[in-house]
mmCIF file of the N, C-alpha and C atoms, coordinates in Angstrom:
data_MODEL
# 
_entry.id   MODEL 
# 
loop_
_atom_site.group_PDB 
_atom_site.id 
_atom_site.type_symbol 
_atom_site.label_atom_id 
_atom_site.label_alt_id 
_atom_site.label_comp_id 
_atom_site.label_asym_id 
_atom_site.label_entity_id 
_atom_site.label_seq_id 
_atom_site.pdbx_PDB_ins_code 
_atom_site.Cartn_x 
_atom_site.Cartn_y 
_atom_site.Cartn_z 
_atom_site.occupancy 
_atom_site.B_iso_or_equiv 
_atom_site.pdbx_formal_charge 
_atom_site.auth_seq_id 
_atom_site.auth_comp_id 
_atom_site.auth_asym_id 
_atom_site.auth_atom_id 
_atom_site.pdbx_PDB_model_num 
ATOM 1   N N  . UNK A 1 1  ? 128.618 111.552 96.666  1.00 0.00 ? 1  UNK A N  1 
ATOM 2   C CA . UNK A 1 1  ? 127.780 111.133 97.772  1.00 0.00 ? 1  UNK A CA 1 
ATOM 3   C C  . UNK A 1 1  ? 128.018 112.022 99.000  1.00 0.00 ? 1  UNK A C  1 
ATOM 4   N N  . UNK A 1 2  ? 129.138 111.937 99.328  1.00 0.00 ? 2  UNK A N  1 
ATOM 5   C CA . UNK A 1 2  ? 129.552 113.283 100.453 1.00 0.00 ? 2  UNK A CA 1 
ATOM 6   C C  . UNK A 1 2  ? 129.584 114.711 100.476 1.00 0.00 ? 2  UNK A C  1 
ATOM 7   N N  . UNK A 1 3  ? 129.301 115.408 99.292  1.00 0.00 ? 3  UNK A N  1 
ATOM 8   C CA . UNK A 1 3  ? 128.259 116.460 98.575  1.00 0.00 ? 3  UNK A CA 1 
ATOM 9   C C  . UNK A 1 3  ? 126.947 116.624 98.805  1.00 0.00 ? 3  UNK A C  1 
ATOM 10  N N  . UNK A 1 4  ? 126.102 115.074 98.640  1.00 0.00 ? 4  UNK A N  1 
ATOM 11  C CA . UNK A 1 4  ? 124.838 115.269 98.503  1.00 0.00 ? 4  UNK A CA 1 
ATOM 12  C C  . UNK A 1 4  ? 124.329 116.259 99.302  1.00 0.00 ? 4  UNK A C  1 
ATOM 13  N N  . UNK A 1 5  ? 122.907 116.869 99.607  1.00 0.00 ? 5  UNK A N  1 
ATOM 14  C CA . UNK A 1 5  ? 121.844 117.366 100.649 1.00 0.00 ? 5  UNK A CA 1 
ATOM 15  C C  . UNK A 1 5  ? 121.896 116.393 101.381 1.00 0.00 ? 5  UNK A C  1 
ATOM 16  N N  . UNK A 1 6  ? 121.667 116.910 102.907 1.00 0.00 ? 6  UNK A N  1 
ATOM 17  C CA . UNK A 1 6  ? 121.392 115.949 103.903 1.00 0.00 ? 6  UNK A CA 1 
ATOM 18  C C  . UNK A 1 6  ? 119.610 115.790 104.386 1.00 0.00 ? 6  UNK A C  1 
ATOM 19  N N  . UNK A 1 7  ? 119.060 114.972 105.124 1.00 0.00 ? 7  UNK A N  1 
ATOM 20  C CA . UNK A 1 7  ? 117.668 114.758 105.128 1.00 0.00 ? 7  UNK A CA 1 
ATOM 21  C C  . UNK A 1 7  ? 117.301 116.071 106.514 1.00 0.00 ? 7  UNK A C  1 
ATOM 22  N N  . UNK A 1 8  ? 117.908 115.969 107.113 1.00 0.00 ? 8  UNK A N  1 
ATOM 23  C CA . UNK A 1 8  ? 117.667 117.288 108.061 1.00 0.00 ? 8  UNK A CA 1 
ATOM 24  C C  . UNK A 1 8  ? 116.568 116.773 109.302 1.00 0.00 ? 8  UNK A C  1 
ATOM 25  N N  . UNK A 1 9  ? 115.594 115.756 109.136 1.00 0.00 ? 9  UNK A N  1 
ATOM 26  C CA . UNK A 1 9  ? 114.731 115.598 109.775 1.00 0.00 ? 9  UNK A CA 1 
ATOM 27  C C  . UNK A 1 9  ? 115.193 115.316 111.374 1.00 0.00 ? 9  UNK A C  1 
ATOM 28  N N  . UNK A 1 10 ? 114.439 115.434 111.883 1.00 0.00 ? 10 UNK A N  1 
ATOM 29  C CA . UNK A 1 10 ? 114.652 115.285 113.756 1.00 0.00 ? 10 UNK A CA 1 
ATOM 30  C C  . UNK A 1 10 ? 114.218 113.921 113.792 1.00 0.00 ? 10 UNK A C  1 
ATOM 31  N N  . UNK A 1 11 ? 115.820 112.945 114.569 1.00 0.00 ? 11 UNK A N  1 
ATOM 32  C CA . UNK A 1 11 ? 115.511 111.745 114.614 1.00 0.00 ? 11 UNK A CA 1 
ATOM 33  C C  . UNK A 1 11 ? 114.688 111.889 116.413 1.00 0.00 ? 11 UNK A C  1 
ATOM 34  N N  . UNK A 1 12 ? 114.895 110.249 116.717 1.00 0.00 ? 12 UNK A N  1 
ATOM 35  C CA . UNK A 1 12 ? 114.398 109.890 118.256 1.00 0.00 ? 12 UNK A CA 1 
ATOM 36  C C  . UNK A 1 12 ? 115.132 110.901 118.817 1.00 0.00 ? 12 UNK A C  1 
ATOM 37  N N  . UNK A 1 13 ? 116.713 110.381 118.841 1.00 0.00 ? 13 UNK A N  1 
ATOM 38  C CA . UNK A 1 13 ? 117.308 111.701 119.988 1.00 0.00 ? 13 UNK A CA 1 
ATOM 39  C C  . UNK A 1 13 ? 117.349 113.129 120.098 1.00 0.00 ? 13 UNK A C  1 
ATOM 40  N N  . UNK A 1 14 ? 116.558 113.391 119.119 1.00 0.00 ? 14 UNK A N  1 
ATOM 41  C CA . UNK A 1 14 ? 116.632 114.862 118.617 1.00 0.00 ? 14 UNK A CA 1 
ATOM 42  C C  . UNK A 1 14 ? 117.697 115.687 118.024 1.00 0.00 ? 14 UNK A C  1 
ATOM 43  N N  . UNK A 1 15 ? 118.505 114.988 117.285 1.00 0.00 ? 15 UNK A N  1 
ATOM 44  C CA . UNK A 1 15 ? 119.336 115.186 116.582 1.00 0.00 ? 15 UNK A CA 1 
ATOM 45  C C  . UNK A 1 15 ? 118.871 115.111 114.780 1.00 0.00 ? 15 UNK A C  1 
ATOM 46  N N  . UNK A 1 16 ? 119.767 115.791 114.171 1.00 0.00 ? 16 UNK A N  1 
ATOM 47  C CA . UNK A 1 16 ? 119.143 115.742 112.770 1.00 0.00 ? 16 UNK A CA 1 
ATOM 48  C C  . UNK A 1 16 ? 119.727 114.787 111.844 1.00 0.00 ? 16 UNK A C  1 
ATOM 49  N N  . UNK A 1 17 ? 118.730 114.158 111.140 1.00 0.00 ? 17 UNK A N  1 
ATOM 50  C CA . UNK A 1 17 ? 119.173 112.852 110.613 1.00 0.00 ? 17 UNK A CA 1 
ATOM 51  C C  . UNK A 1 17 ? 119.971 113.161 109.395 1.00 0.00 ? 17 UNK A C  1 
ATOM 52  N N  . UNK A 1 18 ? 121.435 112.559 109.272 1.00 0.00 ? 18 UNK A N  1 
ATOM 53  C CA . UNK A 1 18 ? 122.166 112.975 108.270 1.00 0.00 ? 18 UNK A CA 1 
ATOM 54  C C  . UNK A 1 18 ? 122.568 111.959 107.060 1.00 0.00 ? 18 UNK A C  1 
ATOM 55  N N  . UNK A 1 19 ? 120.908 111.123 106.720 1.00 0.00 ? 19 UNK A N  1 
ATOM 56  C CA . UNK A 1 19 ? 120.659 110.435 105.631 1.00 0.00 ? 19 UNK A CA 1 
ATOM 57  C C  . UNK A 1 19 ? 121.097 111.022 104.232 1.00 0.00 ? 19 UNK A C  1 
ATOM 58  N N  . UNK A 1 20 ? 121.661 110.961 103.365 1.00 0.00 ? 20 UNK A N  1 
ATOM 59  C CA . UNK A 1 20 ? 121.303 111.536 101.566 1.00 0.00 ? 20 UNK A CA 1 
ATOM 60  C C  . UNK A 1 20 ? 119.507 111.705 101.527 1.00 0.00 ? 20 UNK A C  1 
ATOM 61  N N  . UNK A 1 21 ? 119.265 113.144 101.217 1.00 0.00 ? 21 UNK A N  1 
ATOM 62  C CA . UNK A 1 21 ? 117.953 113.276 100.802 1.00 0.00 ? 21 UNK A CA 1 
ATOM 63  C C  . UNK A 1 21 ? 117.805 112.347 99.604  1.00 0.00 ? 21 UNK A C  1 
ATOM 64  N N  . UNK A 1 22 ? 116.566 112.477 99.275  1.00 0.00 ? 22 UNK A N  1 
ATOM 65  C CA . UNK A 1 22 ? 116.172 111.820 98.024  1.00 0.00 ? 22 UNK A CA 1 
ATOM 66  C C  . UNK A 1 22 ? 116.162 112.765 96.830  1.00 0.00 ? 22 UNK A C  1 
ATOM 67  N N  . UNK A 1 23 ? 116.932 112.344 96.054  1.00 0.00 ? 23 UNK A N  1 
ATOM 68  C CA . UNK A 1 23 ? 116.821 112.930 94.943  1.00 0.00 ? 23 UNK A CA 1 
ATOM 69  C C  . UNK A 1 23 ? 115.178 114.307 94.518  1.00 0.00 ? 23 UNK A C  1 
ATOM 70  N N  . UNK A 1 24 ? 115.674 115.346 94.314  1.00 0.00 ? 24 UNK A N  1 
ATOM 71  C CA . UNK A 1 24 ? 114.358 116.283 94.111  1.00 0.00 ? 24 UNK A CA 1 
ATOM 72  C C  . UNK A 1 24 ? 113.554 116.366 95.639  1.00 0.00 ? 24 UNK A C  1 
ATOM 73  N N  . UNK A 1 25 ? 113.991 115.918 96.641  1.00 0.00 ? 25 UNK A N  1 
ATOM 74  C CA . UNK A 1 25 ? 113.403 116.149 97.574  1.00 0.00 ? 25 UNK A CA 1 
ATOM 75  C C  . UNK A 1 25 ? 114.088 116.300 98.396  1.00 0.00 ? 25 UNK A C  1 
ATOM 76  N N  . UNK A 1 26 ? 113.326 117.305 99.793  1.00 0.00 ? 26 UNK A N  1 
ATOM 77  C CA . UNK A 1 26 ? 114.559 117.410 101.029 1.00 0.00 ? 26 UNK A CA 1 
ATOM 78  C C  . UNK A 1 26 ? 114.440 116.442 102.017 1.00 0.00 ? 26 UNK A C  1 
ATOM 79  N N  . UNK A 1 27 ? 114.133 115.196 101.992 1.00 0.00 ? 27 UNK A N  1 
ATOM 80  C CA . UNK A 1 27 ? 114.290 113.972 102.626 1.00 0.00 ? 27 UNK A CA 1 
ATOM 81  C C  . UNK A 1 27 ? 114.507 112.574 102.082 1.00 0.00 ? 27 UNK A C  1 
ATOM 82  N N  . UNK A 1 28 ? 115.150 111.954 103.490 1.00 0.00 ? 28 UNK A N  1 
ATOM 83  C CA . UNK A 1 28 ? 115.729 110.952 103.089 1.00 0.00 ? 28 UNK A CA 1 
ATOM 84  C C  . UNK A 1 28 ? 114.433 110.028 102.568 1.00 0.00 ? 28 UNK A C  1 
ATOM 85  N N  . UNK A 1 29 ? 114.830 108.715 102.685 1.00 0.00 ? 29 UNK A N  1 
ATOM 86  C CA . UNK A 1 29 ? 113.831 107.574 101.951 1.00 0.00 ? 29 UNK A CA 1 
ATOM 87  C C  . UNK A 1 29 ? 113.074 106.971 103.785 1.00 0.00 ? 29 UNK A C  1 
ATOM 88  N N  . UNK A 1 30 ? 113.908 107.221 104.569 1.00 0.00 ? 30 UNK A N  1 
ATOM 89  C CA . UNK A 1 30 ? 113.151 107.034 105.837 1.00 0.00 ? 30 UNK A CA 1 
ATOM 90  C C  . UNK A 1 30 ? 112.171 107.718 106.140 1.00 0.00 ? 30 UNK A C  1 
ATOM 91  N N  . UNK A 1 31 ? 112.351 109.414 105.867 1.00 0.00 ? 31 UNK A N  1 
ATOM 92  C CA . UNK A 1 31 ? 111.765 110.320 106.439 1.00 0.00 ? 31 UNK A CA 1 
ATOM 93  C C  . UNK A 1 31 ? 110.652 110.992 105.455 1.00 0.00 ? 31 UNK A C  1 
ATOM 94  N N  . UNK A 1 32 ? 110.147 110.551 104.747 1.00 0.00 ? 32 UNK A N  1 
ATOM 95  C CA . UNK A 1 32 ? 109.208 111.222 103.452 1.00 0.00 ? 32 UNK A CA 1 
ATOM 96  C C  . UNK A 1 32 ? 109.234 111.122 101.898 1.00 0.00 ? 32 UNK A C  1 
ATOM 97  N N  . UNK A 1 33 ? 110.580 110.639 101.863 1.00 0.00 ? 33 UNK A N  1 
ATOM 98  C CA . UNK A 1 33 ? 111.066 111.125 100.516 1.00 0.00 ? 33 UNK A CA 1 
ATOM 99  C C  . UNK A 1 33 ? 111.070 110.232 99.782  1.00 0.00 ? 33 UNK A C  1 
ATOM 100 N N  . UNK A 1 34 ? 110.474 108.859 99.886  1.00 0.00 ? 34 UNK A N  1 
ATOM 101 C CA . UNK A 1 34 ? 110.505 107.538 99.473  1.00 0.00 ? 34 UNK A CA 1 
ATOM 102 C C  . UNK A 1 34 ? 109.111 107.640 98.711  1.00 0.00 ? 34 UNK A C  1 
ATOM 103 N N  . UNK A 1 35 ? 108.454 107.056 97.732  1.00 0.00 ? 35 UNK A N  1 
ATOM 104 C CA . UNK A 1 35 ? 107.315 107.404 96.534  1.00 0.00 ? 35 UNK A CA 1 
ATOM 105 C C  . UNK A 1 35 ? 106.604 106.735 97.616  1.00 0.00 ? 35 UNK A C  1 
ATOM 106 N N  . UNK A 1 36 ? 105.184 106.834 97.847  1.00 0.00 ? 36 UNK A N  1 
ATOM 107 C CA . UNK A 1 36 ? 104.750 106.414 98.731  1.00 0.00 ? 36 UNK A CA 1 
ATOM 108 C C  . UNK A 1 36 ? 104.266 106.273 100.117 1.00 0.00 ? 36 UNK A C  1 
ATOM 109 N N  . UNK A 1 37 ? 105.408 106.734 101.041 1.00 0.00 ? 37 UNK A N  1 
ATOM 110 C CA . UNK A 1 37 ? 104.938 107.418 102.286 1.00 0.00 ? 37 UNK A CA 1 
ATOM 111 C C  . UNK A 1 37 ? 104.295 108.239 102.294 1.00 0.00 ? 37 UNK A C  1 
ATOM 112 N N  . UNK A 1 38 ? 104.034 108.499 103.588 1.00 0.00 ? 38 UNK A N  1 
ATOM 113 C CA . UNK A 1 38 ? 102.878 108.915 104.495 1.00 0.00 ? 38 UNK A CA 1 
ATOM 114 C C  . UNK A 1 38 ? 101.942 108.336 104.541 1.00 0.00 ? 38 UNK A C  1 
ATOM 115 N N  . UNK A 1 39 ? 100.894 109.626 105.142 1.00 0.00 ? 39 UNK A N  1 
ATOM 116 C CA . UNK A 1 39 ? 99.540  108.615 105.725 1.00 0.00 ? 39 UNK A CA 1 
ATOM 117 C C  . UNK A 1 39 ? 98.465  108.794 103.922 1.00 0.00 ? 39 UNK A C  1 
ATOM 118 N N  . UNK A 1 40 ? 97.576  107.610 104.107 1.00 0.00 ? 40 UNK A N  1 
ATOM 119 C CA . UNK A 1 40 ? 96.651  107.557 102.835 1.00 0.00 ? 40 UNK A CA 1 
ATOM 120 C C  . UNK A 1 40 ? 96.032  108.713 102.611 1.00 0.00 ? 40 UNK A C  1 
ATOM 121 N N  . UNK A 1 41 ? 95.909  109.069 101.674 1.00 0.00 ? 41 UNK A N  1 
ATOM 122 C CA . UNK A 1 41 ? 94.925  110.133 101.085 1.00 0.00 ? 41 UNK A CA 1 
ATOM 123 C C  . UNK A 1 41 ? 93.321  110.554 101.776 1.00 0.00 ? 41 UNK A C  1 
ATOM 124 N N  . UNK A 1 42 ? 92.915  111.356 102.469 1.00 0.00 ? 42 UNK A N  1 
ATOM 125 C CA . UNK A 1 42 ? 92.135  111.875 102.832 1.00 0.00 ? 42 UNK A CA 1 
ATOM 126 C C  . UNK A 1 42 ? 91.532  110.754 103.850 1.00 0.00 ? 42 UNK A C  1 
ATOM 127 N N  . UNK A 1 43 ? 92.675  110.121 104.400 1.00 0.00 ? 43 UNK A N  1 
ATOM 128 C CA . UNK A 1 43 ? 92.680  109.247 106.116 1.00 0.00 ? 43 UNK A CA 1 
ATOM 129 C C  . UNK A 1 43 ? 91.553  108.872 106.094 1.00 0.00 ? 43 UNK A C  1 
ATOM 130 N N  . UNK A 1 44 ? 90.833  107.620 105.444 1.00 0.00 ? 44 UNK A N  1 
ATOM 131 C CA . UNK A 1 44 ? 89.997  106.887 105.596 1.00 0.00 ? 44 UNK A CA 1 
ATOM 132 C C  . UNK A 1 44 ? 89.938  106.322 106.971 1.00 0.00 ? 44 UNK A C  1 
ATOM 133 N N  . UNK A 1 45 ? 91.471  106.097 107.549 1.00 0.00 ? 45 UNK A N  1 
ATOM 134 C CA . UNK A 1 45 ? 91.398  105.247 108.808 1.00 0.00 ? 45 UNK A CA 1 
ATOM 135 C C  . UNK A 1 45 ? 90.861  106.238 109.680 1.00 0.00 ? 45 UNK A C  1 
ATOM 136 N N  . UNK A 1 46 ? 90.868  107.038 109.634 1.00 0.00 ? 46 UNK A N  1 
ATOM 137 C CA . UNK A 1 46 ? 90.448  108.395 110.799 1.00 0.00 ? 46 UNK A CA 1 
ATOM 138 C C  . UNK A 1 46 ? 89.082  108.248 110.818 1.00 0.00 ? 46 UNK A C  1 
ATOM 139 N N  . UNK A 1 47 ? 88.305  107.962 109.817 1.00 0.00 ? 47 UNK A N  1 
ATOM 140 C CA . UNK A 1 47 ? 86.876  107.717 109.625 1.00 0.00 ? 47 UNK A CA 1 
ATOM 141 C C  . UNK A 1 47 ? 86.289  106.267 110.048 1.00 0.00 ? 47 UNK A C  1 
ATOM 142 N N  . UNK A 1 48 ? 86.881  105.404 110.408 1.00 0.00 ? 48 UNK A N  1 
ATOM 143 C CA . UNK A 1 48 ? 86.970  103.596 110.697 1.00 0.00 ? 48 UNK A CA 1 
ATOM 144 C C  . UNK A 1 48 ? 85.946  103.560 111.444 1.00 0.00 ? 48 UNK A C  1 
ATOM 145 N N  . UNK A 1 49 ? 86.220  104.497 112.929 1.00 0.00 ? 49 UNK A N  1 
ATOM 146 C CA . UNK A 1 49 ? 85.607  104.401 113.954 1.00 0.00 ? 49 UNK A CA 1 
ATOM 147 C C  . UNK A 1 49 ? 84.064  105.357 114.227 1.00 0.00 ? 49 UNK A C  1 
ATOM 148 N N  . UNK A 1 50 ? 83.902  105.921 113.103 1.00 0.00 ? 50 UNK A N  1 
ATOM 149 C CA . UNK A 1 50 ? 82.998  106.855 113.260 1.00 0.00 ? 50 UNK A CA 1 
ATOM 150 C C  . UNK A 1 50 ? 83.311  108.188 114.403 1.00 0.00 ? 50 UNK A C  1 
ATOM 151 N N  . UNK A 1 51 ? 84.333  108.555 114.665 1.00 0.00 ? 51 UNK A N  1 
ATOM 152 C CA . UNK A 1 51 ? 84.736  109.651 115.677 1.00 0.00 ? 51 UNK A CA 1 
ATOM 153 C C  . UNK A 1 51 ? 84.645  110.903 115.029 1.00 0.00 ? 51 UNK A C  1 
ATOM 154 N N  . UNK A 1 52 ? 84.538  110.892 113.764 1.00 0.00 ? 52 UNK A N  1 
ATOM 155 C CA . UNK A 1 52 ? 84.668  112.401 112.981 1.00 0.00 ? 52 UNK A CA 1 
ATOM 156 C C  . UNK A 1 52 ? 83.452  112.381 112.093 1.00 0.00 ? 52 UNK A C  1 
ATOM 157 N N  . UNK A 1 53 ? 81.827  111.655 112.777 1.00 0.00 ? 53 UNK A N  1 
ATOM 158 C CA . UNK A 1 53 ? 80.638  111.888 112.176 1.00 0.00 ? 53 UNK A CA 1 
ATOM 159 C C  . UNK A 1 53 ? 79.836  113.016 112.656 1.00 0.00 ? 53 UNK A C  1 
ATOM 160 N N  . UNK A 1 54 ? 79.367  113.855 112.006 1.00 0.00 ? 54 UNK A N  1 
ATOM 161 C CA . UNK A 1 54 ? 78.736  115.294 112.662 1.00 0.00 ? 54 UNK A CA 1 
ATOM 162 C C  . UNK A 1 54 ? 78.064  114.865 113.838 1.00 0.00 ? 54 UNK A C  1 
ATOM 163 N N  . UNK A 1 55 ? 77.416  113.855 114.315 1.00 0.00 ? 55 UNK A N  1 
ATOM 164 C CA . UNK A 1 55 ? 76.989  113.513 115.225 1.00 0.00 ? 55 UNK A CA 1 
ATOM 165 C C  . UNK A 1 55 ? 77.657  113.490 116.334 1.00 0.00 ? 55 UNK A C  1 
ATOM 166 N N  . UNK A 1 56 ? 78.423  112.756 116.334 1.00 0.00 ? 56 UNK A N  1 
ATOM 167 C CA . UNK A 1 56 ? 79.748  112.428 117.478 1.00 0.00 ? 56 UNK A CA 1 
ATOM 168 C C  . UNK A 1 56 ? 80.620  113.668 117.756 1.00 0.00 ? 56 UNK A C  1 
ATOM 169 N N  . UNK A 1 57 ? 80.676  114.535 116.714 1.00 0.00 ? 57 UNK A N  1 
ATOM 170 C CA . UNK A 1 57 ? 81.299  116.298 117.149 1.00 0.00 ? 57 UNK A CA 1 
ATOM 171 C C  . UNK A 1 57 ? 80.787  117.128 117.646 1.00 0.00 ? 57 UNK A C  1 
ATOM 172 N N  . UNK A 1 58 ? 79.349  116.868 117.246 1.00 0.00 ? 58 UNK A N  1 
ATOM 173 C CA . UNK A 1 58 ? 78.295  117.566 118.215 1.00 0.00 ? 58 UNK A CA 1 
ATOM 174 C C  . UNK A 1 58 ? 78.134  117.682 119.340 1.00 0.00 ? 58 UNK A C  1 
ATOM 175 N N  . UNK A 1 59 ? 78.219  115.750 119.916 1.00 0.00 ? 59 UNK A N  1 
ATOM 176 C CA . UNK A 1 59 ? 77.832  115.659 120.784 1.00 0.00 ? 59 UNK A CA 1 
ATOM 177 C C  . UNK A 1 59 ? 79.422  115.752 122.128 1.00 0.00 ? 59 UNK A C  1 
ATOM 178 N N  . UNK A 1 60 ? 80.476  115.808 121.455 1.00 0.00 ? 60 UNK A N  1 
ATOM 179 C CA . UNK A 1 60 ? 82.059  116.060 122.272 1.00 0.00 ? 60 UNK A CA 1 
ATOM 180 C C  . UNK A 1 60 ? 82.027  117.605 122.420 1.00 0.00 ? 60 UNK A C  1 
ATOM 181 N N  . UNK A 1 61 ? 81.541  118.401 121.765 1.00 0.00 ? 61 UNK A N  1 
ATOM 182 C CA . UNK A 1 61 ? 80.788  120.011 121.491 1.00 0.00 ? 61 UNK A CA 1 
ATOM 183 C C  . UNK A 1 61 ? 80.229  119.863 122.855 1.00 0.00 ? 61 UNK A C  1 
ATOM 184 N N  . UNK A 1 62 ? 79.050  119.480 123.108 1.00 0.00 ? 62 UNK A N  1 
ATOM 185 C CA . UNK A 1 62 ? 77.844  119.979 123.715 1.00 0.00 ? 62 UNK A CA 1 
ATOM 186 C C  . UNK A 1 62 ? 78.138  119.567 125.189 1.00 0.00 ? 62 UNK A C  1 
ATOM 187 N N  . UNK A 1 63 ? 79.688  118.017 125.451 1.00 0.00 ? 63 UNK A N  1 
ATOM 188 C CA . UNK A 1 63 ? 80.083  117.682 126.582 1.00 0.00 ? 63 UNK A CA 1 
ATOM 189 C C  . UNK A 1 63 ? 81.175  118.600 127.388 1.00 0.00 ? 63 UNK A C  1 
ATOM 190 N N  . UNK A 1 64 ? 81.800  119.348 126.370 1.00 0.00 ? 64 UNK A N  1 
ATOM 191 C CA . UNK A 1 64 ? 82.790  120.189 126.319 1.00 0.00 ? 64 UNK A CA 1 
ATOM 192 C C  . UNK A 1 64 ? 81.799  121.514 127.068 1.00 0.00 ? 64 UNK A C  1 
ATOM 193 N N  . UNK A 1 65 ? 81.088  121.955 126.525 1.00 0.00 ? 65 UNK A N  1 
ATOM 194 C CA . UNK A 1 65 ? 79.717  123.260 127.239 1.00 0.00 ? 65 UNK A CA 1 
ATOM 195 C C  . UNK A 1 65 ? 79.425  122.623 128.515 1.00 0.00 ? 65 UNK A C  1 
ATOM 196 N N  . UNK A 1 66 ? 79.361  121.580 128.659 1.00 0.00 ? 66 UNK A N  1 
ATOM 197 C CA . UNK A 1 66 ? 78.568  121.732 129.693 1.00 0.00 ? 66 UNK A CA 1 
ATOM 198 C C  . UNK A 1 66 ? 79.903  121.187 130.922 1.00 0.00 ? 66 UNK A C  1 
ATOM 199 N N  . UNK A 1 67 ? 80.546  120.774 130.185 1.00 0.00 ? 67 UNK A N  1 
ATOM 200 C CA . UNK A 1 67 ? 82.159  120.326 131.689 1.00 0.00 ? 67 UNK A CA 1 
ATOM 201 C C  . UNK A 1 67 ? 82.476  121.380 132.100 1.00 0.00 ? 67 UNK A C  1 
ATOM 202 N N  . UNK A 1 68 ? 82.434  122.682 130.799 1.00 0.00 ? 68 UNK A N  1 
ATOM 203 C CA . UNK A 1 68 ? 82.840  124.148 130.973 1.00 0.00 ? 68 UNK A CA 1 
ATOM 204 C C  . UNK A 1 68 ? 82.119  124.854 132.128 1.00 0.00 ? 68 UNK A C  1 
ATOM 205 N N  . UNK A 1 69 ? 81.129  124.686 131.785 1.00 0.00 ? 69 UNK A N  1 
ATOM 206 C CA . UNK A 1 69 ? 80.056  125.235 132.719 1.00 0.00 ? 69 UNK A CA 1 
ATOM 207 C C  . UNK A 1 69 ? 79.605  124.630 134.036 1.00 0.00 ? 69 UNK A C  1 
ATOM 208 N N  . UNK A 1 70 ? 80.380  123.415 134.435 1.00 0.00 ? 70 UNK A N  1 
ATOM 209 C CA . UNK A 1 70 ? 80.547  122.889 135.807 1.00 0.00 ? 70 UNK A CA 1 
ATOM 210 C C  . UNK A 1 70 ? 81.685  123.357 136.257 1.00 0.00 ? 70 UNK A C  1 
ATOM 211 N N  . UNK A 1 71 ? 82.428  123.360 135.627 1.00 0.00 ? 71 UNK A N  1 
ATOM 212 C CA . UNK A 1 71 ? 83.790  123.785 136.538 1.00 0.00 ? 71 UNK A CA 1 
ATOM 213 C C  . UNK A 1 71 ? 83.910  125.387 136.562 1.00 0.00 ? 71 UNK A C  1 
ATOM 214 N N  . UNK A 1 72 ? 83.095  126.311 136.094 1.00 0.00 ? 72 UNK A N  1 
ATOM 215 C CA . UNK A 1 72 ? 82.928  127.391 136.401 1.00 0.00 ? 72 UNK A CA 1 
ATOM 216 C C  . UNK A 1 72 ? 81.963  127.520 137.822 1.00 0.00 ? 72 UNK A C  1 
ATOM 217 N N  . UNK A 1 73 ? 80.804  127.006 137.507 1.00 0.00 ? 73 UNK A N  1 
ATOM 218 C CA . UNK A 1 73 ? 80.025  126.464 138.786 1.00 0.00 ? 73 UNK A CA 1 
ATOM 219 C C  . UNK A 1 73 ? 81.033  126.462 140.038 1.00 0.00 ? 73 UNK A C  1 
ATOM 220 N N  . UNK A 1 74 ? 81.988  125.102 140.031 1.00 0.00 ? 74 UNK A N  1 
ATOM 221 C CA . UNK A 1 74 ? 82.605  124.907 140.648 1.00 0.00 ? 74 UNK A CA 1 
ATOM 222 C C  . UNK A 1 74 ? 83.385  126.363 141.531 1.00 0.00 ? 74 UNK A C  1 
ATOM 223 N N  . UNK A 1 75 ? 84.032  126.997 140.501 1.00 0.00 ? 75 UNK A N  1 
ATOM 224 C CA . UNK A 1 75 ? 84.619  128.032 140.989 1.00 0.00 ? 75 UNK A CA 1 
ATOM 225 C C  . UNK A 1 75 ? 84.045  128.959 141.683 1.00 0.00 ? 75 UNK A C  1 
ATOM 226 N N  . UNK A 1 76 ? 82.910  129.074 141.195 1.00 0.00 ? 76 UNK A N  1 
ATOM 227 C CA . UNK A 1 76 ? 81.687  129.970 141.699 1.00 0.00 ? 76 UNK A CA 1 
ATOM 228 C C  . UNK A 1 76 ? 81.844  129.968 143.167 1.00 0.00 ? 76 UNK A C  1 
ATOM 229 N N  . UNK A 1 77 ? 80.822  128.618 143.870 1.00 0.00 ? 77 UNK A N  1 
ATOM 230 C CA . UNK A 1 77 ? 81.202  127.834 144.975 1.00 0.00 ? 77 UNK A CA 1 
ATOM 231 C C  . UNK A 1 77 ? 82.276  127.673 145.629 1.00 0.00 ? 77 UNK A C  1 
ATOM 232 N N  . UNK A 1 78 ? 83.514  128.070 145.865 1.00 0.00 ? 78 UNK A N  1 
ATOM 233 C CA . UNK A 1 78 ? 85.157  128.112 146.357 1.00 0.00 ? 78 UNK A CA 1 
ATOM 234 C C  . UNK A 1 78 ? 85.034  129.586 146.867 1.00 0.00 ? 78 UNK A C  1 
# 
């Protein structure tokens, strides 16, 4: 056990977490290495809200052009 690999990951304090990796993997069972973690497969939840519909990128696109193009304005004017 005091052999093993350590998990290496950066805890809260920013120190590296010195869990036993998981077997075949370089993390512990906190940090990845547990069957199962992470986030779901191709983040359905990311899609919940409709924020990532071509529509809604378009239109954060086209707010983004034109904030751009006021605050150049802006500078213009100064």
């Amino acid at each position: 056990m005091h052999e093993s690999p350590r998990c290496g990951a950066k805890t809260r304090r920013g120190n590296a977490c010195r869990a036993p990796a998981v077997r075949g993997k370089s993390r512990c069972r906190m940090h990845g290495g547990a069957e199962g973690s992470g986030a779901p497969k191709k983040n359905r939840n990311a899609r919940k809200l409709g924020l990532f519909t071509k529509e809604a990128v378009a239109e954060r696109r086209q707010v983004r052009v034109m904030l751009d193009e006021a605050r150049k304005l802006l500078r213009e004017l100064k």
